[in-house]
C-alpha positions as CSV (number, residue, x, y, z in Angstrom):
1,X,46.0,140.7,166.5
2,X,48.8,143.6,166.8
3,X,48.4,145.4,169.9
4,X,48.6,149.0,170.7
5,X,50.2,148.8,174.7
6,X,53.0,150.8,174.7
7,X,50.9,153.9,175.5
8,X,51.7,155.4,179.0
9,X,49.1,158.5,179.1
10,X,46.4,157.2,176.4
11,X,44.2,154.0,177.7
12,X,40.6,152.6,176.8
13,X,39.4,152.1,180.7
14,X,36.2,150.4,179.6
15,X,34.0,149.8,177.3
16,X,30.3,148.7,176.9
17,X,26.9,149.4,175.1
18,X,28.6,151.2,172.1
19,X,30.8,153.5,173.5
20,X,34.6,153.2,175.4
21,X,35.5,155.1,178.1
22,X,39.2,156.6,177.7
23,X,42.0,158.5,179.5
24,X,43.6,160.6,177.0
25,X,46.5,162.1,179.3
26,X,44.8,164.3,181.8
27,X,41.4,163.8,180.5
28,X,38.4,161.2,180.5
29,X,36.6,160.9,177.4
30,X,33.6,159.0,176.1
31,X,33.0,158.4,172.9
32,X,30.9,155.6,170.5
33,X,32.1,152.7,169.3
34,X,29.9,150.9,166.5
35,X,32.3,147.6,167.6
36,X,31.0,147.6,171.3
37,X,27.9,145.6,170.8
38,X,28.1,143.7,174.4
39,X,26.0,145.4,177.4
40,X,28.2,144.8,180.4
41,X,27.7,147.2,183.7
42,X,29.4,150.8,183.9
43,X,31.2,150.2,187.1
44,X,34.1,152.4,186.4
45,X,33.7,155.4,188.4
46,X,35.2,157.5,185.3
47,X,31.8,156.6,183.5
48,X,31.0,159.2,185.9
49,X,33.3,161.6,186.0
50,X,34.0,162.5,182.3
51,X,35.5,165.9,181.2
52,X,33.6,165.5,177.6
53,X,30.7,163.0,176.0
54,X,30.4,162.6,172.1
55,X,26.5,161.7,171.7
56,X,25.4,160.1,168.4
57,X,22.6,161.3,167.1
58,X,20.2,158.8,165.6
59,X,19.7,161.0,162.9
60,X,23.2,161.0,161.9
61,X,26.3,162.8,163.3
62,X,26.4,164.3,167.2
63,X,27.7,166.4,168.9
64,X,30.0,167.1,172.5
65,X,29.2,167.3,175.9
66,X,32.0,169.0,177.9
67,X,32.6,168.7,181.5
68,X,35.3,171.1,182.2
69,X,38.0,170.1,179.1
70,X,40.3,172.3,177.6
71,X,40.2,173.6,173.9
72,X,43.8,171.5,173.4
73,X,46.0,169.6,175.6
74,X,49.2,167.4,174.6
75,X,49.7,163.7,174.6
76,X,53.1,162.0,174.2
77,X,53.7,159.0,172.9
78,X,57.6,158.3,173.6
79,X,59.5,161.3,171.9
80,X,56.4,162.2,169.8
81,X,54.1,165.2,171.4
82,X,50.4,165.4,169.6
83,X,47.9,168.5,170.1
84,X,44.4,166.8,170.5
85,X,41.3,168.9,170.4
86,X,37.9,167.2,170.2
87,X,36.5,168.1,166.7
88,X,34.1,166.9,164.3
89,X,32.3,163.4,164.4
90,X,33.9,162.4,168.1
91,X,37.3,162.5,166.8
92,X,40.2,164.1,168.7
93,X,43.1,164.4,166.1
94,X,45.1,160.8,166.8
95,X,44.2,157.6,166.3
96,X,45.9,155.3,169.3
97,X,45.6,152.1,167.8
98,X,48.4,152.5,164.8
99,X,51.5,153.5,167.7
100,X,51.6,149.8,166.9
101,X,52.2,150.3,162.9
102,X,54.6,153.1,164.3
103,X,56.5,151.0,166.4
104,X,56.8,147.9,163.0
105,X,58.2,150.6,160.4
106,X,59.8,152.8,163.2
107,X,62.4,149.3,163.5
108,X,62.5,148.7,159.3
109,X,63.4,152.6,158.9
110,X,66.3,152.3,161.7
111,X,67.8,149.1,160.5
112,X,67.4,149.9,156.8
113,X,71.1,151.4,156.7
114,X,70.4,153.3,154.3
115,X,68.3,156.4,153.0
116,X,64.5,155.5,153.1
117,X,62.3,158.1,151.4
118,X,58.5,157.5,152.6
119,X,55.0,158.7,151.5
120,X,52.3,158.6,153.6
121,X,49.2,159.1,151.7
122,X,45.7,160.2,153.9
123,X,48.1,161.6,156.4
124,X,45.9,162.8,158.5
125,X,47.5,164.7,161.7
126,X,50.8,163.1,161.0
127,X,51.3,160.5,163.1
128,X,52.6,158.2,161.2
129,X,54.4,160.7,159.6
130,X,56.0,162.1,162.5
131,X,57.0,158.8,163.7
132,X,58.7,157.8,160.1
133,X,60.7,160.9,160.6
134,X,61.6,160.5,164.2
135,X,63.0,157.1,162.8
136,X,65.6,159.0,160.6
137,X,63.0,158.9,157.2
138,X,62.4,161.7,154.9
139,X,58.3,162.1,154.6
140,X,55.9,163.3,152.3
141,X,52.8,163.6,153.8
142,X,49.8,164.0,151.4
143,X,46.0,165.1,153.0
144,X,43.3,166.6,151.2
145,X,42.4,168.4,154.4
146,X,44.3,172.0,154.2
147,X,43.5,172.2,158.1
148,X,44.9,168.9,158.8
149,X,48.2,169.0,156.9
150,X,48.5,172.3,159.1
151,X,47.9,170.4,162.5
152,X,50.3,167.9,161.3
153,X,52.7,170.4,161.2
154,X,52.0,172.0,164.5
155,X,53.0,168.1,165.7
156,X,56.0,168.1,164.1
157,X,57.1,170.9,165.6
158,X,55.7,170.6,169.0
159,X,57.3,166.6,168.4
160,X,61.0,168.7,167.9
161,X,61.0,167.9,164.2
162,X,60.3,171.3,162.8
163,X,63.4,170.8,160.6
164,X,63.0,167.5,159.6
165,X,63.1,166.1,156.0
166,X,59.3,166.5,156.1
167,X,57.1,167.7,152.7
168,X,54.0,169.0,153.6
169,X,51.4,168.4,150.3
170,X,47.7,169.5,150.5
171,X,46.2,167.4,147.5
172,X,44.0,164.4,146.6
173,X,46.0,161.2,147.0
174,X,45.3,159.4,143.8
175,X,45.9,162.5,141.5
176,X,49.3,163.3,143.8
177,X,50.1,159.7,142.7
178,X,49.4,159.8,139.0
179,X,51.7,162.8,139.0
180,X,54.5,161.2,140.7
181,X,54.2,158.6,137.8
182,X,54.5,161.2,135.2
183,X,57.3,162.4,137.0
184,X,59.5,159.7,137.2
185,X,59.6,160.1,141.1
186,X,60.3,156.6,143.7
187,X,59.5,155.5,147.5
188,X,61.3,153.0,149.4
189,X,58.3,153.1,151.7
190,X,54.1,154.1,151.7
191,X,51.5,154.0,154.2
192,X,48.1,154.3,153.2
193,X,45.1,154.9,155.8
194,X,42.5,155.7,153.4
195,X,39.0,156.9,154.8
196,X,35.8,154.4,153.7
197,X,34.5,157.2,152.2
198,X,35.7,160.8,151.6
199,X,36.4,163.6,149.1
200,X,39.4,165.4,147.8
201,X,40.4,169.4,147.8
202,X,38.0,169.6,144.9
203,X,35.0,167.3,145.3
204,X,36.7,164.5,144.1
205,X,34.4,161.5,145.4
206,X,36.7,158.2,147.2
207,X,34.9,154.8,148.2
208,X,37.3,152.8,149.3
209,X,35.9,149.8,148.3
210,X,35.8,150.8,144.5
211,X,39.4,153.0,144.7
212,X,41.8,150.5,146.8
213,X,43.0,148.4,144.7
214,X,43.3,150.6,141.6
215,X,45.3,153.3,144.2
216,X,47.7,150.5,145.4
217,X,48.3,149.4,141.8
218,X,49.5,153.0,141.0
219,X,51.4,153.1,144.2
220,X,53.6,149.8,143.1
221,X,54.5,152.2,140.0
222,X,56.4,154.3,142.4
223,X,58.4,152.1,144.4
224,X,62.0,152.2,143.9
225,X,63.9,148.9,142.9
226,X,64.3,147.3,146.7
227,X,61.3,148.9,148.8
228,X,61.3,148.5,152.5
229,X,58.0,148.3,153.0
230,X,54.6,149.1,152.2
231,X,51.5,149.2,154.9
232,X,47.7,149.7,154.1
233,X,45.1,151.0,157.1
234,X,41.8,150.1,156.9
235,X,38.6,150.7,159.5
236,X,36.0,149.7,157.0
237,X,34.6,146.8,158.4
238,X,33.9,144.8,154.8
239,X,38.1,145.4,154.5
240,X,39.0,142.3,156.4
241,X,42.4,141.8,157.5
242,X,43.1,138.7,154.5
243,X,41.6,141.6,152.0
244,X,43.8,143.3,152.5
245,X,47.0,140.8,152.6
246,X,45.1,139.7,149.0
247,X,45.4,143.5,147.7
248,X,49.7,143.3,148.8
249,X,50.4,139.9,147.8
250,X,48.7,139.8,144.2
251,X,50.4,143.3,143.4
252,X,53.6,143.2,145.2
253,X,54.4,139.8,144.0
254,X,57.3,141.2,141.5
255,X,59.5,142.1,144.8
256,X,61.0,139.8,146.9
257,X,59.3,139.9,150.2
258,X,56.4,138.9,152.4
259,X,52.8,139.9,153.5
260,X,51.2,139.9,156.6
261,X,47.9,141.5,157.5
262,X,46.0,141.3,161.3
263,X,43.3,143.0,163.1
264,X,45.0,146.0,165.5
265,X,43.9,146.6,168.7
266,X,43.6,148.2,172.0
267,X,43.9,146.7,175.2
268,X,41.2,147.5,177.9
269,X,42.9,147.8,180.9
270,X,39.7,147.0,183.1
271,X,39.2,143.6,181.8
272,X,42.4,142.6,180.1
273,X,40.2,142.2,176.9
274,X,41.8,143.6,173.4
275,X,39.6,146.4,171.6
276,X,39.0,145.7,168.0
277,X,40.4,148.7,165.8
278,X,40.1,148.1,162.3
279,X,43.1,146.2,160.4
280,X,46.0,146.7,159.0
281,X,48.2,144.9,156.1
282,X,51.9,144.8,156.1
283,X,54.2,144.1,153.1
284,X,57.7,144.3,154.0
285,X,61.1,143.4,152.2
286,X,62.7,140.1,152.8
């Protein structure tokens, strides 16, 4: 498993009967987690004394409980600064658990020695992004969430990267890369962290288990000659980690490198036990 635990102000404290307990900076948070099946006593006094509580409704959805928690606070993670607001469906803008993708193509950008042009494709808030950039990349980041492409950029600049190579693209993912085809343009580099299910800026319907493997084929279409590397997200839990070294190696095979793919993780600092995340597959150049 690849594990998250460079974080100094974001830590999952606990965790037990489908939700984790977490310090995100200044603030405790707890929020449900469908991986937390065990039962185990809440003896954490932060269980206690929470500044917010997502509840899941059984009906679907849920909403937050707030015990004294601002509207939007910062968290740092080494020189990258992240506004976090708790929003829709107990998310709070970041996703911990892929500093430790950040920190794997962070190293492959610096050591490249050379231009590296990446596209990060269901960008999200930008970490990813943000951290490609800090690296010494040039981005495109690609959302089909006008509101989130516009946080990412309020993280870029809060992050000091205002003025970095950075293209900001509201747009479906799979149509963006279909153009890029047409176009003749190339990557050395793309992250993917598709959601299991979602739809684009005009209805556009994704399941991810239907629309991976087509969107990675595309995706091999505009890699440049010697790509540095290529990285798929997943927290769909039928998306194991070898399904997802399958999808790299059978249509990466033409380039001369190597796959990996693992489970990513948090560490809990209670019980010194790791926090399945989802998982993540790495292709990278040899």
């Amino acid at each position: 498993m690849w594990i998250a635990d460079n974080w100094k102000e974001y830590e999952v404290i606990d965790c037990s009967n489908g939700e984790k307990l977490e310090r995100w900076g200044d603030y405790i948070l707890v929020r449900p987690d469908p991986q937390v099946i065990w039962d185990t006593p809440k003896n954490r006094k932060e269980w206690r004394q929470k500044n917010g509580h997502y509840h899941r409704s059984k009906k679907g959805g849920g909403e937050w409980e707030f015990f004294d928690l601002p509207q939007q606070w910062d968290l740092h993670y080494k020189d990258l600064t992240f506004h976090l607001k708790p929003f829709s469906f107990k998310h709070t803008g970041l996703f911990p658990e892929q500093a430790v993708n950040w920190d794997w193509f962070s190293e492959k950008i610096k050591h490249a020695n050379r231009p590296v042009k990446v596209l990060n494709l269901f960008a999200y808030t930008g970490g990813a992004t943000l951290a490609a950039a800090a690296a010494g990349a040039s981005v495109t980041h690609v959302d089909a969430s006008k509101g989130m492409v516009t946080w990412a950029k309020e993280n870029a600049v809060a992050s000091g990267l205002k003025d970095a190579p950075i293209r900001w693209l509201v747009d479906d993912c799979v149509k963006f890369v279909e153009r890029e085809i047409r176009r003749g343009n190339h990557y050395d580099a793309i992250i993917m962290d598709p959601p299991s299910y979602g739809r684009g800026p005009k209805g556009e319907i994704w399941k991810i288990e239907e629309a991976i493997h087509p969107l990675v084929k595309l995706c091999t279409q505009i890699l440049s000659d010697d790509p540095l590397f290529f990285l798929i997200n997943s927290y769909t839990t039928g998306l194991q980690p070898a399904v997802l070294a399958y999808l790299l190696g059978t249509e990466m095979k033409r380039f001369h490198g190597k796959v990996m793919a693992e489970e990513i993780g948090l560490p809990v600092s209670s019980n010194g036990l790791v926090l399945p995340c989802g998982a993540s597959g790495r292709w990278e150049s040899l």
